[in-house]
N, C-alpha and C positions, 0 to 999 in steps of 0.2 A: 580450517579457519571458518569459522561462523560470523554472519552478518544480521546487524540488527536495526533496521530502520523503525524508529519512532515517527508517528505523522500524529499531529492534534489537527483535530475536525477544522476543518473552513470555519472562515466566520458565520455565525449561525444571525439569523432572523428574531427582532424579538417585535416584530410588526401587531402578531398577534395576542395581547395580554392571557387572552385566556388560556394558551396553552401551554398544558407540562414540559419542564423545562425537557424530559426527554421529548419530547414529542417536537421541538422548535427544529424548522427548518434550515436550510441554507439560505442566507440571503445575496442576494444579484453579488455581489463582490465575493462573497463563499463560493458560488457557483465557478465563477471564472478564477477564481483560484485554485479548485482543485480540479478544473479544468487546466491549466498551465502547469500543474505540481503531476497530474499523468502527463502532459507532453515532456515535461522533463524526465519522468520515470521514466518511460520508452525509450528515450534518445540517449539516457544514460546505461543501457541495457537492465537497468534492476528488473530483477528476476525471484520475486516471493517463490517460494514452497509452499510456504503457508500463511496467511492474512487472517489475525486476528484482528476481529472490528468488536468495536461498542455494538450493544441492539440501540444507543440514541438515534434518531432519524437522520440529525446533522452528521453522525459518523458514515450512517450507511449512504448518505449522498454523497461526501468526500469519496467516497469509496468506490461508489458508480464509473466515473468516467476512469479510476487508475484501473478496476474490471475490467472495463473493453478493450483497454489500451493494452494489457499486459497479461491477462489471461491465465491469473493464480490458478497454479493444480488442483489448491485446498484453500476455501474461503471458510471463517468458523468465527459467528455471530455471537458472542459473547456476553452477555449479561454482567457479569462478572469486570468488567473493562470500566463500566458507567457509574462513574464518581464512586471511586475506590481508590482507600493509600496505595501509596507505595509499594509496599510489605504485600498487599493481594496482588499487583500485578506482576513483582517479581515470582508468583506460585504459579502462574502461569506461564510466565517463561521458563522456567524448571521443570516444567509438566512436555514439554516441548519433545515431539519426537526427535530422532540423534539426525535421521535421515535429512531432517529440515536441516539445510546448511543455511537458508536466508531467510526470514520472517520480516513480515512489518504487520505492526501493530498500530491501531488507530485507534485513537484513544483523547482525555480529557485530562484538563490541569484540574486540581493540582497534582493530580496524581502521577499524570506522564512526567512535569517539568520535575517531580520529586526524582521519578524514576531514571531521566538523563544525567541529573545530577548525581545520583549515586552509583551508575555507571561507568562517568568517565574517571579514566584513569587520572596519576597525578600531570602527565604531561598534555592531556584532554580537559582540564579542568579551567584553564586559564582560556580557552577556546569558545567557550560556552557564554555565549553574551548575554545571555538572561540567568546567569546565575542569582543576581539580586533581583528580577521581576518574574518575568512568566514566559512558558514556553507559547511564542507566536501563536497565535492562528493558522493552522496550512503549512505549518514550520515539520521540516521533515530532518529529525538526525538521525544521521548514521552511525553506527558503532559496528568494530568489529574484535574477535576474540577471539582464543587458540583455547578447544577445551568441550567440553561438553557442556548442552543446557542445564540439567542437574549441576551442574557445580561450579557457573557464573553467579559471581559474588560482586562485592561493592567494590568498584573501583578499581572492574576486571577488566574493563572495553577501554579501546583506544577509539577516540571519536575521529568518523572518517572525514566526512562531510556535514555543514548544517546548512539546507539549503530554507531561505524565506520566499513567501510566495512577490513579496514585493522584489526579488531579485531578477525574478521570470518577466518575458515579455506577457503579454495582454492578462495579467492577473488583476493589475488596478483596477 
């Protein structure tokens, strides 16, 4: 059984006008949200093999506190992650060593909510409250699947969990 947790970036900062949108920070509410979305990783045991992140800056802050907390074997910085369809992020999970049994991948709409959406299965599908908007901010789904990375298809995963950062304590 393979697990696959999706996380889109904290709320990002947009304080600054002048800067690229990859370049846009966390802002104070990002910050305490993927600080509360690692205390819940911890306590929940999730256990990455391997974390693929955006090279965005707001990914790699989301990223920072679930690091300390959790202690991924394999962190791998991704270019490739950062405002990309669908169809690219699924080449990345196919490219996926067998050994990894758990990955989370951090990443950006539209291309994450694309990518949950065409993950979950038909009894996964009604579960998904952002099917008609957008995948959260700090929003982390889980999916799991019997099978190898190469050969996870549409509407392979059973969604485990969808946890939002407003569900958590001190994320407000």
């Amino acid at each position: 059984m393979k697990t696959l947790h999706l996380l889109r970036h904290a709320k990002s900062s947009r304080k600054d006008p002048t800067l690229e949108d990859h370049e846009r920070p966390l802002s104070k509410r990002g910050r305490a949200a993927a600080k509360a979305m690692a205390r819940y990783m911890e306590r929940t045991k999730i256990a990455p093999d391997i974390v693929l992140c955006s090279t965005a800056v707001r990914a790699k802050q989301t990223l920072d506190p679930i690091a300390k907390r959790l202690r991924p074997a394999k962190v791998v910085f991704e270019d490739g992650i950062y405002e990309v369809p669908e169809s690219k992020l699924w080449k990345h999970l196919r490219a996926l060593p067998e050994r990894a049994q758990t990955v989370l991948m951090i990443g950006h709409n539209p291309g994450l909510h694309d990518l949950a959406l065409a993950l979950a299965d038909a009894g996964s599908h009604n579960h998904l409250p952002f099917s008609e908007g957008k995948f959260p901010t700090g929003a982390l789904a889980t999916f799991s699947f019997d099978g190898k990375w190469k050969d996870l298809r549409p509407h392979g995963a059973q969604l485990i969990a969808l946890i939002q950062p407003k569900q958590l304590p001190s994320a407000k």
